[in-house]
Structures are given as C-alpha cells and as structure tokens.
DOGUGU-524373 format. One line per field, with one value per residue (C-alpha): residue number from 1; residue in three letters; x, y, z. Coordinates in Angstrom, 3 decimals. Layout:
BEGIN
n: NUM:...
res: ALA:...
X: X:...
Y: Y:...
Z: Z:...
***
This chain:
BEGIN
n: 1:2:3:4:5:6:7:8:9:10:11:12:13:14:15:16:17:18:19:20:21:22:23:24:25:26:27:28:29:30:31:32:33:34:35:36:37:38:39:40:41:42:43:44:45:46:47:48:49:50:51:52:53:54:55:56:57:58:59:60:61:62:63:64:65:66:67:68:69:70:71:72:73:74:75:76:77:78:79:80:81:82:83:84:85:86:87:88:89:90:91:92:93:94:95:96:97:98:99:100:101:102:103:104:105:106:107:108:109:110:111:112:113:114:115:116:117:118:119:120:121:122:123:124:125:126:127:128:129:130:131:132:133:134:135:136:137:138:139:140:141:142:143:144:145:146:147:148:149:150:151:152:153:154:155:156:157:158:159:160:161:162:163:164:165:166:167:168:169:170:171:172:173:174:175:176:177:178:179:180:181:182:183:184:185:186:187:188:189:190:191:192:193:194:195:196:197:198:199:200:201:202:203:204:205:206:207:208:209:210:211:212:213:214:215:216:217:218:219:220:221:222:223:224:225:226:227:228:229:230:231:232:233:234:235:236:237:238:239:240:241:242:243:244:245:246:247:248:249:250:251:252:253:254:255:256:257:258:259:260:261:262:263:264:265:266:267:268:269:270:271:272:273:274:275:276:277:278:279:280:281:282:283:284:285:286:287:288:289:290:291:292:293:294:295:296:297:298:299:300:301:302:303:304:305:306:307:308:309:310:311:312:313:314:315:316:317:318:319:320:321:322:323:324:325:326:327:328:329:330:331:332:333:334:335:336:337:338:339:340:341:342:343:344:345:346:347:348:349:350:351:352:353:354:355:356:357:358:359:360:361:362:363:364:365:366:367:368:369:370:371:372:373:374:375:376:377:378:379:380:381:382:383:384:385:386:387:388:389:390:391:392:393:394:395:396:397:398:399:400:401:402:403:404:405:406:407:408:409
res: UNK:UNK:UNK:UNK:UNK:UNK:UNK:UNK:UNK:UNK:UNK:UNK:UNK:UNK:UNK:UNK:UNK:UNK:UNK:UNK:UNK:UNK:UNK:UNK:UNK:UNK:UNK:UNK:UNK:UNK:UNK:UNK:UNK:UNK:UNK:UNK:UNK:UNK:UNK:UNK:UNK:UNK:UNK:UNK:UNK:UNK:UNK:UNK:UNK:UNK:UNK:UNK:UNK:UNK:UNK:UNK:UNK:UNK:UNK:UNK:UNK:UNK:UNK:UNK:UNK:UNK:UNK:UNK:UNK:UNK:UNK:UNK:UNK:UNK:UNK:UNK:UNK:UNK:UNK:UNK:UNK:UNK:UNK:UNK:UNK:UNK:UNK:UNK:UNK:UNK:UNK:UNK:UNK:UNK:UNK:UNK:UNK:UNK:UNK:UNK:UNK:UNK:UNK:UNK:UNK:UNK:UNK:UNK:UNK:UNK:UNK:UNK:UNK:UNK:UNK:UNK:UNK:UNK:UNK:UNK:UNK:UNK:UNK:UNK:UNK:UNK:UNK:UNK:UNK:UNK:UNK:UNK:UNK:UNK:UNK:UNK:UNK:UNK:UNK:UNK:UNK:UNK:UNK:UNK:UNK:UNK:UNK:UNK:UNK:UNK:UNK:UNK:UNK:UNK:UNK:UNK:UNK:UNK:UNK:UNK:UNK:UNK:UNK:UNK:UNK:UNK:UNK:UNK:UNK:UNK:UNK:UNK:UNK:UNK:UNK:UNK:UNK:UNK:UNK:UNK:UNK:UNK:UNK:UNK:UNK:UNK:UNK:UNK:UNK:UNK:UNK:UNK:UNK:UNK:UNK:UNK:UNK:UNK:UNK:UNK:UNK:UNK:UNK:UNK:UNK:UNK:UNK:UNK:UNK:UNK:UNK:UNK:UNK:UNK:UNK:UNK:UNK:UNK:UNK:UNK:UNK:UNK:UNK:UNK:UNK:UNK:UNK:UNK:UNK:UNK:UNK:UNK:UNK:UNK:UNK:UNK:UNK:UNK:UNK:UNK:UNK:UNK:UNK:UNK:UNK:UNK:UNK:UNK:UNK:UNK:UNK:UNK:UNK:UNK:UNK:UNK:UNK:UNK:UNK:UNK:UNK:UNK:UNK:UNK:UNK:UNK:UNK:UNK:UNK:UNK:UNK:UNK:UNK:UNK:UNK:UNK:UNK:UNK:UNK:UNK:UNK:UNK:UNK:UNK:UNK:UNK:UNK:UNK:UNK:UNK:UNK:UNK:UNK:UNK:UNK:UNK:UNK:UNK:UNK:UNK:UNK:UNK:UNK:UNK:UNK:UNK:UNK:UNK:UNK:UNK:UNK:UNK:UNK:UNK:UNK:UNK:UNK:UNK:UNK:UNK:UNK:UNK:UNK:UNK:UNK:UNK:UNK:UNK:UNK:UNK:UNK:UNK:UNK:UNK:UNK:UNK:UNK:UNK:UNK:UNK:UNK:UNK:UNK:UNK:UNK:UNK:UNK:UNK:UNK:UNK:UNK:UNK:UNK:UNK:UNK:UNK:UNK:UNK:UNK:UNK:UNK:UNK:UNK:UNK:UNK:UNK:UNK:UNK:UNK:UNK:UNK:UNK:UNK:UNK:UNK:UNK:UNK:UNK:UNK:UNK:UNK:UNK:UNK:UNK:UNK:UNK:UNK:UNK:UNK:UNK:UNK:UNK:UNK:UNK:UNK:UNK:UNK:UNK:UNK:UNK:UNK:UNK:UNK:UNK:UNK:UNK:UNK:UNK:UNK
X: 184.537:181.170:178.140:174.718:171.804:168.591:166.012:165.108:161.264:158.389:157.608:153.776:151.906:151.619:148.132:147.720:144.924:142.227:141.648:138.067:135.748:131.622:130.417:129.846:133.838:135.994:137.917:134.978:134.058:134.071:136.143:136.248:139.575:138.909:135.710:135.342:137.175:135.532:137.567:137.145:140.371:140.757:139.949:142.108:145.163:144.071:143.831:147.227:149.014:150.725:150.278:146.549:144.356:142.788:139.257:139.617:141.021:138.960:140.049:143.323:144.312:147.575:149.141:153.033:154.785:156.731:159.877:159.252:159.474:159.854:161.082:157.431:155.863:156.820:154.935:155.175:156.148:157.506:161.017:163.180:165.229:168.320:171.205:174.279:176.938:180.485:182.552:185.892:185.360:189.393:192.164:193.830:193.945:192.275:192.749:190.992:187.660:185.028:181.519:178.920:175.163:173.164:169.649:168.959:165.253:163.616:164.656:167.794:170.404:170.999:174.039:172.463:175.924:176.474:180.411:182.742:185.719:187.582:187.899:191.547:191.791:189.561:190.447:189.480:185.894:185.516:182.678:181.685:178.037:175.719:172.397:170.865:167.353:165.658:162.093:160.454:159.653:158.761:157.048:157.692:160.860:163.715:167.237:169.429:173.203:175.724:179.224:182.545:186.097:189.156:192.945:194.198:197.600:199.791:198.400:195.645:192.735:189.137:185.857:182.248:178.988:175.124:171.697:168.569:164.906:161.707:158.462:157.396:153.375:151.493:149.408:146.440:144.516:143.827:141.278:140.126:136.868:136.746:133.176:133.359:130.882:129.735:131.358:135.369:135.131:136.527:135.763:137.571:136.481:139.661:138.314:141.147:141.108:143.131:144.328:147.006:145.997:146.450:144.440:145.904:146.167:145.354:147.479:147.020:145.293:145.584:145.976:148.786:147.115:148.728:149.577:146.580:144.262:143.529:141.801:139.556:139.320:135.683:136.489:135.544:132.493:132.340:130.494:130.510:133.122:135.464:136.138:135.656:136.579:133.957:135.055:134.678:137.876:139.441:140.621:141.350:141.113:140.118:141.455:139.750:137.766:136.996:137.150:136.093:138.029:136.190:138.101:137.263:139.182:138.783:141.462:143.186:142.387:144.817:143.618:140.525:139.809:141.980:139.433:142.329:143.124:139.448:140.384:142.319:143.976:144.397:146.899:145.037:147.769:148.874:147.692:149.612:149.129:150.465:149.833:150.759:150.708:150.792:153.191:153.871:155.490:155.023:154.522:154.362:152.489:152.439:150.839:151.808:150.304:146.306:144.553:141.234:139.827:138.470:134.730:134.571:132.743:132.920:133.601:131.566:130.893:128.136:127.651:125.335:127.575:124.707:120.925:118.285:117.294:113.694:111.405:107.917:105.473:104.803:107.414:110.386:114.054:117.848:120.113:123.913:125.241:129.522:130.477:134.052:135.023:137.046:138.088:141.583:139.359:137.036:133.618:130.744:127.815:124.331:122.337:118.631:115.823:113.177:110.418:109.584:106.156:107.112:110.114:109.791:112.027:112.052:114.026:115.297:115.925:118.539:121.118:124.279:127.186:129.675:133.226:135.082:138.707:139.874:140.402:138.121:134.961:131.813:129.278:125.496:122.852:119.392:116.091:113.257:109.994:108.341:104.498:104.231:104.753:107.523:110.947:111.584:114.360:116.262:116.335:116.360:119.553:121.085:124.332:125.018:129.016:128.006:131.497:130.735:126.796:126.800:124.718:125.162:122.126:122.175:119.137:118.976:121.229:119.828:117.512:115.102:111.889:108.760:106.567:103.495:104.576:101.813:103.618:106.907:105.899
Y: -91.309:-90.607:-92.727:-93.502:-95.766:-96.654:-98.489:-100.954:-101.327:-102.320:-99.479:-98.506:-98.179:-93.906:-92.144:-89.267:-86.265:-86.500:-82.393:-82.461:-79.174:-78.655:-78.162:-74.766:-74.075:-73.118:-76.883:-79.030:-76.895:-79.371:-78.239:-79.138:-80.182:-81.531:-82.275:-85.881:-85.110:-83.758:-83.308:-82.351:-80.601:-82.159:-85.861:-86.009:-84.452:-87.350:-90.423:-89.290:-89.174:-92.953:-93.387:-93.339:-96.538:-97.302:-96.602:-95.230:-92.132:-90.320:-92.784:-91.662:-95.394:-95.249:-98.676:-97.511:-98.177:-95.078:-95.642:-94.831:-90.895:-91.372:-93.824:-95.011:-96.992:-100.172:-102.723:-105.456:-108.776:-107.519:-107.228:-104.814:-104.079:-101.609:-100.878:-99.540:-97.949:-96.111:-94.724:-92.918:-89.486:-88.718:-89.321:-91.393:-94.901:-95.418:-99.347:-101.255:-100.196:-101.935:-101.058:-102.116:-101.939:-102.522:-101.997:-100.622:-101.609:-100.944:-103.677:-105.435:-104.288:-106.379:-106.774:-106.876:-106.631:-109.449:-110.072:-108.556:-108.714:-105.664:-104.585:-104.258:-101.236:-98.899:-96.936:-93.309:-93.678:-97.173:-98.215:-101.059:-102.274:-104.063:-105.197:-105.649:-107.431:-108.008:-109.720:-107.485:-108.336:-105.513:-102.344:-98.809:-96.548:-98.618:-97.094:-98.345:-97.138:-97.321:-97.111:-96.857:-96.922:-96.729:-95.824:-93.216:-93.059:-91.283:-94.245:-92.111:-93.752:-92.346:-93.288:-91.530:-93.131:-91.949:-92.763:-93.485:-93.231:-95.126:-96.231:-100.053:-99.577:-102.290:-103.789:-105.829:-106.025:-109.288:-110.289:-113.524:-115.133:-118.212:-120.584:-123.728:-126.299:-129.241:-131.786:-130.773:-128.662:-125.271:-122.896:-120.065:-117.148:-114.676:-111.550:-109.621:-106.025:-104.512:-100.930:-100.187:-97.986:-100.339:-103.558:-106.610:-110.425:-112.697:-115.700:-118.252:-117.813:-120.791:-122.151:-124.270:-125.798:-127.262:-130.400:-131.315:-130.284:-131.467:-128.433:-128.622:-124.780:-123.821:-121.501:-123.756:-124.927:-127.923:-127.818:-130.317:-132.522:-129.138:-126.979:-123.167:-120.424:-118.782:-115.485:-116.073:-116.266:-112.706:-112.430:-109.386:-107.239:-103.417:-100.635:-101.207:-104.165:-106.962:-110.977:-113.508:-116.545:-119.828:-123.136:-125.975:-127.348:-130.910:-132.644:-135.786:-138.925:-139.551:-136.014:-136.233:-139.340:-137.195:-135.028:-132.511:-131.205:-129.606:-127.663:-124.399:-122.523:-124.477:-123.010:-123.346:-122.618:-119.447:-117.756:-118.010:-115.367:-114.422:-111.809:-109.687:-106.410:-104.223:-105.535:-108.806:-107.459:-110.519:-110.141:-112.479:-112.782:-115.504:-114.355:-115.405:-118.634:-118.106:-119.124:-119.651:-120.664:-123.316:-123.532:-125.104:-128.313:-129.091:-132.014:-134.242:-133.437:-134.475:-134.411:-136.302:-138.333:-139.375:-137.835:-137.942:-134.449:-135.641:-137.967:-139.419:-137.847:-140.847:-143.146:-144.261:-142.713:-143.747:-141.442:-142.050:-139.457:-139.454:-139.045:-137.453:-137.313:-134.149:-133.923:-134.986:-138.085:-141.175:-141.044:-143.161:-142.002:-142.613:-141.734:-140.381:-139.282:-136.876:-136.433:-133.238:-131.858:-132.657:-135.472:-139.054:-140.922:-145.029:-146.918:-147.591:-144.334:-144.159:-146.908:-147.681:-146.324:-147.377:-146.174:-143.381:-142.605:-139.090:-138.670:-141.638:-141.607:-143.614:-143.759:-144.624:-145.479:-144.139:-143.935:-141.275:-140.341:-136.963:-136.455:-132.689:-131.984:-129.016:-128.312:-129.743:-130.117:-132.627:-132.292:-134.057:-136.071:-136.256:-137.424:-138.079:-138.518:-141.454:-140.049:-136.640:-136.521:-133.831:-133.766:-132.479:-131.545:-131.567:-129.805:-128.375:-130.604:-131.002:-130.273:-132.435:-131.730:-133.933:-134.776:-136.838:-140.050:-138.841:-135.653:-137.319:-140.129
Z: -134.283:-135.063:-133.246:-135.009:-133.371:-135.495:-134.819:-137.141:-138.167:-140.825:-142.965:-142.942:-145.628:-147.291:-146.415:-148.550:-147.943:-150.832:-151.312:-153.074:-153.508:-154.286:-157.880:-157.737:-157.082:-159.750:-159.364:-159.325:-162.798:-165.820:-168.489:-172.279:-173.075:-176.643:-178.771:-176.724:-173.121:-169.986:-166.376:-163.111:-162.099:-158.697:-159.477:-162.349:-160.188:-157.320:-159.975:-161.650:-158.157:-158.138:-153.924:-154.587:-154.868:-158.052:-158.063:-154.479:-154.823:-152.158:-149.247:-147.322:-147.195:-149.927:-152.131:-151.219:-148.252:-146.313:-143.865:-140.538:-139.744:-135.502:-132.932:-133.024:-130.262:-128.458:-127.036:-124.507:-125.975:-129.079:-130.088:-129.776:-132.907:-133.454:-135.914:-134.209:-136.417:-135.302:-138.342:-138.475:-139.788:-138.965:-140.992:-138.738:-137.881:-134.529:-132.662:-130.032:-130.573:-128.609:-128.533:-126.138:-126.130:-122.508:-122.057:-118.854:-117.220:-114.174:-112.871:-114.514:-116.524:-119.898:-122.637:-126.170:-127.530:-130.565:-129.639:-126.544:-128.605:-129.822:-133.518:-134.102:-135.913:-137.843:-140.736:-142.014:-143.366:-142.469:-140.207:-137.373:-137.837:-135.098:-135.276:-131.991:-130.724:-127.351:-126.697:-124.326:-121.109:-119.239:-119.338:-118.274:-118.880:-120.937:-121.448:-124.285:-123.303:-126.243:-125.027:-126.942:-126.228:-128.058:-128.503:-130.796:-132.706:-130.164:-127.414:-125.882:-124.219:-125.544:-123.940:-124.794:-124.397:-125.480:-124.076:-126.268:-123.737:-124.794:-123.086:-123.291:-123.707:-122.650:-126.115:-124.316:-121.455:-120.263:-117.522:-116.080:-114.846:-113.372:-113.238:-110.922:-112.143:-109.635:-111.702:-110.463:-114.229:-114.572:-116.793:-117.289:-119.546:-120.944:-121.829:-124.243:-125.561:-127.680:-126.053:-129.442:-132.092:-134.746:-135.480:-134.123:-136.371:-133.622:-134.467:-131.220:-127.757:-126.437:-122.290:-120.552:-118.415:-115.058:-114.074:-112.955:-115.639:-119.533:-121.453:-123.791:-126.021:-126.616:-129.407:-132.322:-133.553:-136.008:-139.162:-141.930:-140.203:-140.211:-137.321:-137.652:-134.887:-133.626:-134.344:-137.986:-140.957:-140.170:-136.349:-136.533:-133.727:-134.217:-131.554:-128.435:-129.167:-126.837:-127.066:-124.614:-125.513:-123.357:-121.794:-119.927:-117.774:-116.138:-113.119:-114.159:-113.284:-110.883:-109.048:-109.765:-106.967:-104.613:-102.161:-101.583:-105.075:-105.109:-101.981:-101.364:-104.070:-107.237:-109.998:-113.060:-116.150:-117.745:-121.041:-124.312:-126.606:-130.065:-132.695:-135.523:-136.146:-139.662:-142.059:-139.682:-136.637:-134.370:-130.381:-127.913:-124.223:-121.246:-118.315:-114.999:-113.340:-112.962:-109.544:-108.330:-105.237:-105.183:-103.628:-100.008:-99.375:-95.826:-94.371:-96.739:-100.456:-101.979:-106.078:-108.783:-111.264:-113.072:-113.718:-116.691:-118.471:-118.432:-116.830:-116.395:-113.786:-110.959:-112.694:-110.792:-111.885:-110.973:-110.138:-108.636:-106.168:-105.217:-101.308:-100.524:-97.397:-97.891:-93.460:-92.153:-90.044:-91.214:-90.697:-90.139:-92.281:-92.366:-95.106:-94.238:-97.027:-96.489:-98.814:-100.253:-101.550:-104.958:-104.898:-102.946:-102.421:-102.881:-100.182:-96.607:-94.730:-91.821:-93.407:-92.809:-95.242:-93.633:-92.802:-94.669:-94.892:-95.420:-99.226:-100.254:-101.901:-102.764:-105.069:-104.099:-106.193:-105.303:-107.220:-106.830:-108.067:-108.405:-108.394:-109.446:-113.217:-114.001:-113.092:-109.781:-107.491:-105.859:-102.255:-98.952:-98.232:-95.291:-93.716:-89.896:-89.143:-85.842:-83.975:-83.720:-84.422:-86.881:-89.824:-93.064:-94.865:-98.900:-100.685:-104.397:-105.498:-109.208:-110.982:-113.220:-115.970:-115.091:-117.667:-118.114:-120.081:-122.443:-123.601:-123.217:-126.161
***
C-alpha cells in the first residue's frame, strides 16, 4: 500500500520579478519595428507575460493564483486541514484496511479520524480517501500520526504508520489595560497586534462580558444617524500593526447596590476575536477569563452620583454624594464639613446619619458654594463610625469650573 498526506490550503496569489534595465542598455534601446511601431524590449516581454497586472507591470503583485509550494505556516485558532489517501499499488486484493489519523499535542492526544470502521477490501489501484480538520487550540510542536493496518491474501497481518511535524505560531498578541472610574465603570482598553506576515481582515472584536456586567463597545462613532467604526471602512491590519479596541463596562443593577461586588478580584469577560486571512482563511480567538482588581475603599465609600460641569462664583450648588458601608459591621456615622479656602459649605455640621448595615448604602444631598473663580475642588467631608471612633476623611472628591454668572450668561 502506498500512504500520501496533504495538507489542504488556499492558493496565494503568483508574484512575478519585473526585470527592467536604464536607457543607455542595449534592452531599454527603442527599436523601429515598422514605419508606425516603437518598443522597449523589456516592457513589451513584461506586458505580454499573462500573470502580470494590466497597467502595472512593474509591481511584483501578480492577477493568477499559484498552489501552495510548502507545508506553509499555521496559526492559533485556525483550522487545521488535511487530505489523507492510501492506494493499492499491488496486484492483489488486500482486506480489513483501517486507517487512523491522531494528532498528537503537548498536552492531549486527539482522533481526527472521519469513521473507525474498516474498509472491507481494497483492490489493485483503488484508493481510500479522508479529509481531515481540527480548530486549533494550542500552540507549540503538533504531531499528526497516520496509522494503517491491514490483512493480505495469504491472512498476514500488516501494520506501518508515518509522522507529519508542524509548529502552531501564535497570530496576535493581545494585551489588556484596565481603568476603574469612580462611578463602579470599567474600562478596559485591548491593545491587538498583528505578529503574521500577512495582513489580517478583522471581522469582529467584540467582549463577553460576565455576569455581572452590560458592555457598551466604544469603537463606533455615529454620524448622520449611521454608525461608523472608528478605524475607518477597510480593517485591515498590516504586519505588525497595533489596535486599541475601547469598552465600557458597567455592574448590573442587582450588583450594582451590593458593596461586595466592587471588592476583591472581579472577573470581567473574555475577548472574542475573529479574522480572515488572504483568500478567506478564517481564524478564531477567545481568551481566557480577564481580571482586575478592583480598587480598595475601606470601610466606608464615598462617591458623587450627581454634580454640575459649571457653576456661578458665590451662588449656591446641589450636589448628591452615595455612602456604602463596604465593612462586615453597621456603623453609626456622622457627617462633619470643613470649609476650605475656596469651597463652603451650606448646612449643619456634626449630624446624625444614622445606622448602617454592611452592604447598604445611602444617598445625601448637600449643597456648596465656592468663592474663588477656576477649577476648584471638592473637599472636606468627614465621617466618624460612633462605635469605634474612627474617622474617615474624604478630600478631592470632584472637581467643578467656577465662573462669574457674568461670563457664564
């Protein structure tokens, strides 16, 4: 029996070697070939070969398409395609063929074999055909094994086998940065380059988030009541190129009143990524679950719900402030206000919030006035737990433009 194993890919498209020379050369020479014809020896040869370009005959980019000449390279998240072929090259009858394809990794050993049955017989110059595919899923050293087994006319037992080696290359590199905003919001910026040698179609690059998030993608811009990517019509991505890819993440309702879901580690969601490569070769990669940590608040967390952009110098302002009592224990708070040089406060200092369970929050409503023009910050709260006497001090909280109601109009 003879034993064949092919890989199966897109052909690429023929580059051919423009040859071109200087005037002064005996090719670049124009010659009179009749009463109305002039030619350059070299250009004519170049527009009269048929894998040139029209028009573009200097440019090694060709219009015909070339079968593969190697094994070629493999990357993570494509798939893995192979024809497998065993034909009888005796003159005999052979029976109980069976032919089995594994894929050996680094760390698991898979069958890609289509059926497990045994071909009954096989006749002289007859042939058993396989096509095989695998998604894959790792990277490193791969090892496709093709085995075969069979029995011969007088009732002997034959067994031979062959290995095929290839590298799984890895086709992006993907890194994370994570930006925790005041408001619970999470944005996370996914920086993607393509390491390949080949540009890359990116189709979708899009985030899962977890349970406990909604996403909104950043990506788009609308214009005209339509929404365009930012990265313009073509997303194509050249050799080595970079793309930050923006998402904003905010916690559920039901989480969002819950102190502990804005503590410890918090599993954000995983990357989904798809593109395309030269004549449509598709490829595929989820990263794993990605993690932050969330920033510690203490005991008691303190944020603004609501503020104004701008307001008038010496003219009273509203602003409403959240309390989470993020401890394992209720509190008894008491909110104090200290004046700053530029910010006053308007109100009772030293009052009573009440009690606080662990987990619950409140929202306070406090007004202010500032008496220095500018960008000024809000400072000077603090809270006193009564039980254990410890105070939690909250400055440069926000920060607000003051303007003279003259400039303002």
């Amino acid at each position: 029996l003879f034993f064949a194993v092919m890989r199966l890919t897109k052909p690429t498209l023929f580059t051919n070697i423009p040859v071109t020379c200087e005037e002064r050369d005996l090719p670049g020479k124009y010659f009179v070939l009749t009463d109305y014809y002039v030619c350059n020896l070299f250009n004519q040869l170049m527009k009269d070969d048929p894998s040139t370009v029209k028009g573009a005959e200097t440019l090694m980019l060709g219009e015909m398409l070339t079968l593969p000449q190697n094994f070629g390279n493999i990357f993570l998240g494509e798939t893995f395609s192979s024809y497998i072929s065993v034909h009888n090259d005796s003159s005999q009858v052979v029976k109980d063929i069976l032919v089995k394809a594994d894929l050996q990794t680094s760390s698991q050993r898979l069958n890609l074999s289509a059926s497990s049955a045994a071909v009954a017989e096989l006749k002289p110059d007859c042939c058993i055909d396989d096509v095989i595919h695998h998604e894959v899923k790792e990277i490193g050293t791969h090892i496709l094994v093709c085995a075969v087994s069979y029995t011969t006319q007088t009732g002997e037992k034959m067994y031979f086998r062959k290995f095929f080696k290839f590298q799984v290359l890895k086709p992006l590199d993907v890194k994370t940065k994570f930006y925790n905003a005041e408001t619970d919001e999470v944005f996370l910026e996914a920086q993607i380059q393509n390491i390949t040698t080949s540009p890359m179609f990116m189709e979708k690059v899009s985030l899962e988030p977890s349970m406990m998030y909604n996403v909104a993608e950043l990506n788009r811009v609308d214009t005209v009541g339509e929404s365009e990517s930012t990265f313009g019509a073509r997303t194509y991505l050249q050799p080595m190129d970079t793309r930050q890819y923006l998402y904003c993440l905010k916690p559920k309702q039901e989480f969002a009143e819950k102190a502990g879901v804005i503590k410890g580690v918090t599993v954000i969601g995983k990357l989904d990524i798809v593109w395309k490569t030269n004549l449509g070769e598709r490829g595929r990669l989820q990263t794993s679950q990605l993690q932050r940590m969330a920033p510690g608040y203490g005991d008691v967390r303190l944020s603004l719900e609501t503020i104004p952009d701008t307001v008038n110098l010496e003219e009273p302002f509203d602003i409403t402030c959240k309390i989470t009592n993020c401890s394992e224990r209720t509190m008894d708070l008491v909110l104090e206000m200290c004046n700053t040089n530029s910010i006053h406060w308007c109100g009772v200092s030293g009052r009573q919030l009440g009690k606080l369970h662990p987990s619950s929050s409140l929202h306070l409503a406090l007004t202010l006035l500032s008496s220095v023009q500018g960008l000024q910050s809000v400072s000077g709260l603090r809270l006193t737990d009564t039980f254990l006497k410890r105070t939690y001090e909250y400055d440069d909280i926000a920060q607000v433009c003051v303007v003279s109601s003259e400039i303002k109009q």
